[in-house]
MARMAR-604404 format. One line per 5 residues: number of its first residue (from 1); their letters; for each residue x, y, z of N, C-alpha, C. Coordinates in steps of 0.001 Angstrom, whole numbers, plus 524288, in hexadecimal, padded with zeros to 5 digits. Layout:
N
NUM) a) X,Y,Z,X,Y,Z,X,Y,Z; ...
***
This chain:
185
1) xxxxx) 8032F,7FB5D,80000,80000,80000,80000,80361,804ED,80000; 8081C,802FE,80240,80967,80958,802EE,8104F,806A7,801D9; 81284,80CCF,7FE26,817E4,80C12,7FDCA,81BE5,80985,80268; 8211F,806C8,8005C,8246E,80680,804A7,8293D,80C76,8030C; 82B06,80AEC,8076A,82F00,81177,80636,8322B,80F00,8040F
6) xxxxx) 834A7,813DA,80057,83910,81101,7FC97,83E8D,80EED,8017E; 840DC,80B06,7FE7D,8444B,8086A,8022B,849B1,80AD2,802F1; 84A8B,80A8A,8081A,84F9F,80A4B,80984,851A3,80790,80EE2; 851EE,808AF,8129D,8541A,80544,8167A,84E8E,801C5,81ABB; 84A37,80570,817A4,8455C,804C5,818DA,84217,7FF43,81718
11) xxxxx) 83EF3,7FC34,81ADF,83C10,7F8A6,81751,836BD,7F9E1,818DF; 832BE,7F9D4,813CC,82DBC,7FC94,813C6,82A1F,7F793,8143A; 82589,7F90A,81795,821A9,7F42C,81838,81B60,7F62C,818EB; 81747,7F4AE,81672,813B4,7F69D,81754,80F18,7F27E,81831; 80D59,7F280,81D3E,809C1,7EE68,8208E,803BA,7F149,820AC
16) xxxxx) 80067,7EE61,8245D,7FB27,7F08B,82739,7FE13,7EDB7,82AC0; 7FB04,7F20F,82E1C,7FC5B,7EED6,8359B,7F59A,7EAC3,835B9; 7F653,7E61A,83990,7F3A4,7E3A5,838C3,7ECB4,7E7C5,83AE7; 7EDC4,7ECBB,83D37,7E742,7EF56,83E68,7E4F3,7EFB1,837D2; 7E895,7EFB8,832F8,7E5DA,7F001,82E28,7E2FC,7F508,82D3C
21) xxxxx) 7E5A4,7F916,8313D,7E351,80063,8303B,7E76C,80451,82F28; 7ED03,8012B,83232,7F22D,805B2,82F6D,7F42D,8021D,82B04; 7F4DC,805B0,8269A,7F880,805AC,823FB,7FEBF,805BE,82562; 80235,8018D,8235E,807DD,804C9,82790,80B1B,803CB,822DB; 81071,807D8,82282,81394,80687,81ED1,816E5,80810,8223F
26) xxxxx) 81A90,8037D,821CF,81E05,802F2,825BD,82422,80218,823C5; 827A9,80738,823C7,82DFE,80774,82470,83055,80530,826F5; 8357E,80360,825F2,8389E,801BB,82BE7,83CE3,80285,82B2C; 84195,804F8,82D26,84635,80427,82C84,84800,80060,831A4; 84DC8,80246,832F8,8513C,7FFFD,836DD,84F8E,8010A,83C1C
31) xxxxx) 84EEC,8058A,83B73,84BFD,80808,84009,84764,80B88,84152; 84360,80B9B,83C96,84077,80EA0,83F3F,83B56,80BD3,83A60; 83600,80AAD,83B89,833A2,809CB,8399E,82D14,80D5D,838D1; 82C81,80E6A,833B9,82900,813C3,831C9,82544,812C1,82FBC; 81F95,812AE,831EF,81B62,8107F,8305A,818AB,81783,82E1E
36) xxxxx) 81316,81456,82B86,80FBD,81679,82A05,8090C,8148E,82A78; 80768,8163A,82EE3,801DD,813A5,82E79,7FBEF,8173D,82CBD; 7F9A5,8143E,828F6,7F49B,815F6,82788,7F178,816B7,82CEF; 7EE2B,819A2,82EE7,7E99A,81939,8341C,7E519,81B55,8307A; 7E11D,81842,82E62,7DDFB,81A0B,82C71,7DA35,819A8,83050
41) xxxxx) 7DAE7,819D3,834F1,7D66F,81B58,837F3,7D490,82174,83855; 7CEDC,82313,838E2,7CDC0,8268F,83704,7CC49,82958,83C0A; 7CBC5,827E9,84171,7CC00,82B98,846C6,7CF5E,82969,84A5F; 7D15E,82D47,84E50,7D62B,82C79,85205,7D2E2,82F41,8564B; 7D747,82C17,85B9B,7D34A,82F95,86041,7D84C,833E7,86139
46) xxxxx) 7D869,83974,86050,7DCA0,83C4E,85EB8,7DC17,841D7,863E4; 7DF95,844BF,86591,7DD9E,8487E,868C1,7E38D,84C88,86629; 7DE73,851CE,867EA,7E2AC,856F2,8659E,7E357,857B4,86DA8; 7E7E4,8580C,86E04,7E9E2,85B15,872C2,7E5BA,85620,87758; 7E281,85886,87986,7DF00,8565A,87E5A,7DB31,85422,87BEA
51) xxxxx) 7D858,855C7,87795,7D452,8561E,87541,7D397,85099,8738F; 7D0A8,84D02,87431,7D1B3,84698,871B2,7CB77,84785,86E04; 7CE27,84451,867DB,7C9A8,84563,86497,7C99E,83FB9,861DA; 7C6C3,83D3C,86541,7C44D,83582,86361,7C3E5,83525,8606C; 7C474,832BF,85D64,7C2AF,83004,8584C,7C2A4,833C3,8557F
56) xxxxx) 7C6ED,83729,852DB,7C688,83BC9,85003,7C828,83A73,84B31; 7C6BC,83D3A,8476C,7C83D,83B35,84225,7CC78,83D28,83F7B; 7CF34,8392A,83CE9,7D533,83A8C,83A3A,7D58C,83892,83536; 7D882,83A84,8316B,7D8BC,83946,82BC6,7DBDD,8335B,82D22; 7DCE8,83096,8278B,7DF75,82DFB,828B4,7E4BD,82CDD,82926
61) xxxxx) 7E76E,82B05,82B17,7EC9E,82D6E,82C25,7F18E,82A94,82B7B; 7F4AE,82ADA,82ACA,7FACA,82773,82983,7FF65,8273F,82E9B; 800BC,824BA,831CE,80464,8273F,8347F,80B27,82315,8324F; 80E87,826A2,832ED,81348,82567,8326D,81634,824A2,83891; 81A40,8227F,838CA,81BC3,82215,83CD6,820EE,81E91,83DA2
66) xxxxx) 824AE,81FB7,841E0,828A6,81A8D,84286,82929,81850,84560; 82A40,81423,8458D,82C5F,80F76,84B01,83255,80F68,84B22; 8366D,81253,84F07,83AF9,80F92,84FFA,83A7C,80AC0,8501B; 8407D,80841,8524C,84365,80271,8530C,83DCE,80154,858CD; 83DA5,80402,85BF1,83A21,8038C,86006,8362A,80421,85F3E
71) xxxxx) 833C4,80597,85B34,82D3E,80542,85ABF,82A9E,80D1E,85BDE; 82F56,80F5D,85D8E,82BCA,814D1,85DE5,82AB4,81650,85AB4; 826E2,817ED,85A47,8242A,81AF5,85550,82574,8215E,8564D; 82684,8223A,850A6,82916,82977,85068,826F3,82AD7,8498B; 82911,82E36,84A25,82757,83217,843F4,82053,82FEB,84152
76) xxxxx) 81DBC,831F5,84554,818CE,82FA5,84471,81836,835C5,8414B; 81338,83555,83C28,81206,83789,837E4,80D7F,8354B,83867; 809D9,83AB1,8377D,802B7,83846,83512,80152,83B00,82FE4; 7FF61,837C1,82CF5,7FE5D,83A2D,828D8,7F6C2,83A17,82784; 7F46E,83BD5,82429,7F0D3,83BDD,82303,7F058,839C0,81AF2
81) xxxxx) 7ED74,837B7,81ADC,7EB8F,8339C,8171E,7E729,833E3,81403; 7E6FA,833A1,81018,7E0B2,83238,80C15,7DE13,82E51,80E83; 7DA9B,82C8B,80EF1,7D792,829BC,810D4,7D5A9,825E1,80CC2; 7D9D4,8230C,80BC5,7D97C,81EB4,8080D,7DD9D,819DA,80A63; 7DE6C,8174B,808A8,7E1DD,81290,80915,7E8A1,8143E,807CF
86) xxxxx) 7EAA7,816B6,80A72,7EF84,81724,80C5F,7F3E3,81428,80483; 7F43F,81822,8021F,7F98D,81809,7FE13,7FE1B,81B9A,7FECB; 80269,81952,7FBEF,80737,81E48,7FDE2,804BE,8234C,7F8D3; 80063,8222F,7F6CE,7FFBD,827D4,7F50F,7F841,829EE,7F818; 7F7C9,829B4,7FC76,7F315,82BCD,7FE8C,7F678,8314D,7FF70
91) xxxxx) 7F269,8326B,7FE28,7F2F2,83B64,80026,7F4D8,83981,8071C; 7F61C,83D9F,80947,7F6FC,840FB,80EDE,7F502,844AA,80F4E; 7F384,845CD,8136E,7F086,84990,81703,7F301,84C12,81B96; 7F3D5,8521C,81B4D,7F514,8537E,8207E,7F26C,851BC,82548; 7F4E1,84ECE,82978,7F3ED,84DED,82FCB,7F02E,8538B,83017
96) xxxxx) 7EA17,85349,83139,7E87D,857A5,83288,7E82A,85A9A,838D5; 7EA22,85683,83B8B,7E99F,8572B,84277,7F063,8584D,84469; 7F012,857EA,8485B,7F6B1,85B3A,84AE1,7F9BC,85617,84C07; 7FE00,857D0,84BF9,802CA,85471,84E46,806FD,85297,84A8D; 8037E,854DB,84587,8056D,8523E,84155,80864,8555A,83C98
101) xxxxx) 80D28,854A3,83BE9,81084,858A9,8374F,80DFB,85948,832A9; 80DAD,85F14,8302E,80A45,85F50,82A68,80D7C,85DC7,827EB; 8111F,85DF7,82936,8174E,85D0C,82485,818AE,85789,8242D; 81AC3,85478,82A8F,81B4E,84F27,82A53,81799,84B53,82A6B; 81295,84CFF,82DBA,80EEF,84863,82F35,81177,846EB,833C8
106) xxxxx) 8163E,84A24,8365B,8178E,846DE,83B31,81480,84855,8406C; 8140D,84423,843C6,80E9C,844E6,847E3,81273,845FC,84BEC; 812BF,84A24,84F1F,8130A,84C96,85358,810FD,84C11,857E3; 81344,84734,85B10,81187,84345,860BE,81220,84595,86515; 813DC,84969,86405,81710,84DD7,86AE1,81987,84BBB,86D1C
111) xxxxx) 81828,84A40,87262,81A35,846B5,875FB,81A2F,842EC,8770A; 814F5,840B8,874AF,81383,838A5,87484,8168C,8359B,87204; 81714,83206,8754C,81B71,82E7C,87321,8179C,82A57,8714D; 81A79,8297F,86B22,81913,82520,868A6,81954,820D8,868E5; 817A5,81C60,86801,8183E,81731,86A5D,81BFA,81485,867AA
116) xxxxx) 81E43,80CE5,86949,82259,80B1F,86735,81F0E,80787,8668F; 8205C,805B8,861A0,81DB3,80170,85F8A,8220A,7FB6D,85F92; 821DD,7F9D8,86463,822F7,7F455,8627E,8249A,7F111,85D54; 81E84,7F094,85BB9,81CCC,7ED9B,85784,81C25,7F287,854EA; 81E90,7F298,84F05,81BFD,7F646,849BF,81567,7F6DF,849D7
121) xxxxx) 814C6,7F243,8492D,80ED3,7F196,848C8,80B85,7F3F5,84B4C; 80C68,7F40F,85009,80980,7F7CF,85582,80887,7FE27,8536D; 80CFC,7FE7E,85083,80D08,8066B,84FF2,8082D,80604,84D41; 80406,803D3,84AA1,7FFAF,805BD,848FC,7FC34,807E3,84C3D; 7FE4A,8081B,8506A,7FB68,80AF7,855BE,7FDF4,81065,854F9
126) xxxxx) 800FF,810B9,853F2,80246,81629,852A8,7FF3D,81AE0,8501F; 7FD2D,81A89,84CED,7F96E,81FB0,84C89,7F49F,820AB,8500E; 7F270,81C18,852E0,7EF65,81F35,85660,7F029,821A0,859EC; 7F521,81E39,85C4E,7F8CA,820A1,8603B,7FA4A,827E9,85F26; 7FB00,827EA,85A25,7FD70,82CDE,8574B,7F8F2,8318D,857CE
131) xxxxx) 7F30B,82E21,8581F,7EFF4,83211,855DF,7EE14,83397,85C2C; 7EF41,82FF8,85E77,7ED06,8305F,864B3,7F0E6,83420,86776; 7F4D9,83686,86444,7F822,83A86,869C7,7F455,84000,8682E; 7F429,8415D,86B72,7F0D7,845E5,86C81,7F366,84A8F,867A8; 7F09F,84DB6,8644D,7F38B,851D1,86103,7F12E,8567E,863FE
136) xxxxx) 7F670,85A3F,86250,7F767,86110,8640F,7F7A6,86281,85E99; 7F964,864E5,85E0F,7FA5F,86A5B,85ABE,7FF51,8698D,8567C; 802EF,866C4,8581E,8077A,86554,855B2,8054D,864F7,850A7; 807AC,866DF,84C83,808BD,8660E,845D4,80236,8678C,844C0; 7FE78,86A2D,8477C,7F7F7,86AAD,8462D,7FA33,86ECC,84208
141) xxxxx) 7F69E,86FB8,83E5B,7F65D,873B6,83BF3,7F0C7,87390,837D3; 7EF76,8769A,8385E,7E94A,877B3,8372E,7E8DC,8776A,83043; 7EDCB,876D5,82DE2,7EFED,87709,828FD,7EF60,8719A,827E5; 7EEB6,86E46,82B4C,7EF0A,8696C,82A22,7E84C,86609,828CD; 7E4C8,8695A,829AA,7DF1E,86849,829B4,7DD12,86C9C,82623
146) xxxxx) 7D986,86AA0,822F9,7D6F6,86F0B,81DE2,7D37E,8719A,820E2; 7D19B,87230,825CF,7CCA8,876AE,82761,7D06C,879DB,82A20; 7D786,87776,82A92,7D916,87C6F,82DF2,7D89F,87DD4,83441; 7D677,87B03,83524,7D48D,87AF4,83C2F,7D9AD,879F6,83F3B; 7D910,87B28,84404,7DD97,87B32,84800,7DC1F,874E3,84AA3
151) xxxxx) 7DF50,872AC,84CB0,7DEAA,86E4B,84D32,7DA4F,86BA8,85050; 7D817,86ED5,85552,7D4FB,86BCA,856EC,7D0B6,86D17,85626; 7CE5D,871B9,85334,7CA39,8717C,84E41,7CBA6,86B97,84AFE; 7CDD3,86AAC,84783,7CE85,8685C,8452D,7CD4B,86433,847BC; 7CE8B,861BA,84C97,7CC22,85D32,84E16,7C6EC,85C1D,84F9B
156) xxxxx) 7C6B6,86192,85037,7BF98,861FB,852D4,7BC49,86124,84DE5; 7BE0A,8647F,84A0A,7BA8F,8639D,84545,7B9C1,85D67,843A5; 7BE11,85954,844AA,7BF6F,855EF,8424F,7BD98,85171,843E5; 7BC9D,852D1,84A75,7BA08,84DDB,84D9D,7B722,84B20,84B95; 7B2C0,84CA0,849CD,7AF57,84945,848AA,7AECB,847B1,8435E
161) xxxxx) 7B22E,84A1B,84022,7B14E,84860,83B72,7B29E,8427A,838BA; 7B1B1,84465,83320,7B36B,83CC6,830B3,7B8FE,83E29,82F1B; 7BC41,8396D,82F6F,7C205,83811,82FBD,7C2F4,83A4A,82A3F; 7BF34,83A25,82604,7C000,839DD,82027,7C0CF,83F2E,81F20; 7BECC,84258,82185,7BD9B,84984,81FEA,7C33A,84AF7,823EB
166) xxxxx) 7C6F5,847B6,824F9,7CBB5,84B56,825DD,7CECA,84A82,822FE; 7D04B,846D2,81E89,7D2BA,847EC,81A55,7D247,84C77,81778; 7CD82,849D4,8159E,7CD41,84FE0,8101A,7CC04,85589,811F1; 7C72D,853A8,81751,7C5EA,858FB,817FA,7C9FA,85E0D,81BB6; 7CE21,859D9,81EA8,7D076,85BB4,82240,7D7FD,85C08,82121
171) xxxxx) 7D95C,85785,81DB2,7DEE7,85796,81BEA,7DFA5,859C4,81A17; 7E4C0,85CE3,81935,7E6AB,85E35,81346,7EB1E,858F8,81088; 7EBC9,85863,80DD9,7EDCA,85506,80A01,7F4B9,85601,80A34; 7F8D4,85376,80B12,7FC7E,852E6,80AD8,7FDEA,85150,80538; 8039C,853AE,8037F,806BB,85191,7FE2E,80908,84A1C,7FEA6
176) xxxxx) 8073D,8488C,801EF,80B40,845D9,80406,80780,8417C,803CA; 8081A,83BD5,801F9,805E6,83579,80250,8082D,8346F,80713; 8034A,83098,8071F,80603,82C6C,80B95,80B84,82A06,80AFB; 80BDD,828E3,804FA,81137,8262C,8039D,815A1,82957,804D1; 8146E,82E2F,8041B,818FE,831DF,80779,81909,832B8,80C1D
181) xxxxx) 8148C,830BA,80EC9,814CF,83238,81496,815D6,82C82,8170C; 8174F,827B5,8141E,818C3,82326,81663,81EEB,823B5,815E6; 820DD,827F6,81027,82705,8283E,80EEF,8293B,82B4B,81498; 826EC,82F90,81640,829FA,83181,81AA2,827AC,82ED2,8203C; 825AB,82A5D,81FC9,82518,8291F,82499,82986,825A5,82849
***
């Protein structure tokens, strides 16, 4: 389904974890191993600052990420996605909520420490984990959502809506494929 990276000291592998909902394309070198998982789940239980907002709705989303020799996970990246079946040529979408770089897609954890994954397999726990640290203000920018709203407008408006009307109605569109956002992962 999806490219391997061109070769060099790298060997490229691309699985389903046995839940059959992430997508993973999975790097490895000597020492550090660089996934990519599809989460086409379409609500997270997510909170801005204090504020906890259940079952709130989110586009669908890509996260990148690494496992050292020990299993920690670092250089976590979220991306946003067409809402189709995952090719290295689906469009990108600016991250419309905070924490998240307009430039890299890199997610901004503050002070929470990320977990160590044992087993590879386990990190598919990783994006809820990701979506569950509480977001501030870090990387928000109102540039990143087409109505323009400050962020916690933007969530208020958003609560109740359907998962589908934050693509088109709420993203703006990135130059950039997934297939390029699996190359710098």
């Amino acid at each position: 389904m999806l490219q391997r990276q061109p070769a060099d000291s790298r060997r490229g592998l691309s699985q389903r974890f046995p839940a059959a909902e992430y997508f993973i394309s999975l790097y490895q070198s000597e020492t550090v191993k660089r996934f990519v998982l599809w989460h086409p789940r379409l609500y997270a239980d997510v909170s801005v600052y204090d504020t906890p907002y259940p079952h709130f709705p989110i586009p669908r989303l890509v996260f990148g990420f690494s496992l050292n020799q020990e299993g920690k996970a670092s250089h976590c990246r979220i991306g946003v996605v067409a809402d189709e079946i995952p090719t290295p040529e689906t469009p990108m979408y600016y991250y419309p909520f905070s924490n998240v770089s307009r430039e890299s897609g890199s997610l901004c954890v503050g002070a929470n420490t990320l977990p160590i994954y044992k087993k590879p397999h386990k990190a598919h726990n990783l994006p809820a984990f990701l979506l569950s640290i509480p977001n501030n203000m870090h990387y928000y920018s109102s540039s990143n959502n087409k109505l323009g709203l400050e962020y916690r407008e933007l969530m208020e408006h958003l609560k109740d809506k359907d998962p589908e009307i934050l693509l088109f109605g709420h993203s703006h569109p990135q130059k950039e494929t997934l297939g390029e956002f699996i190359q710098r992962a």
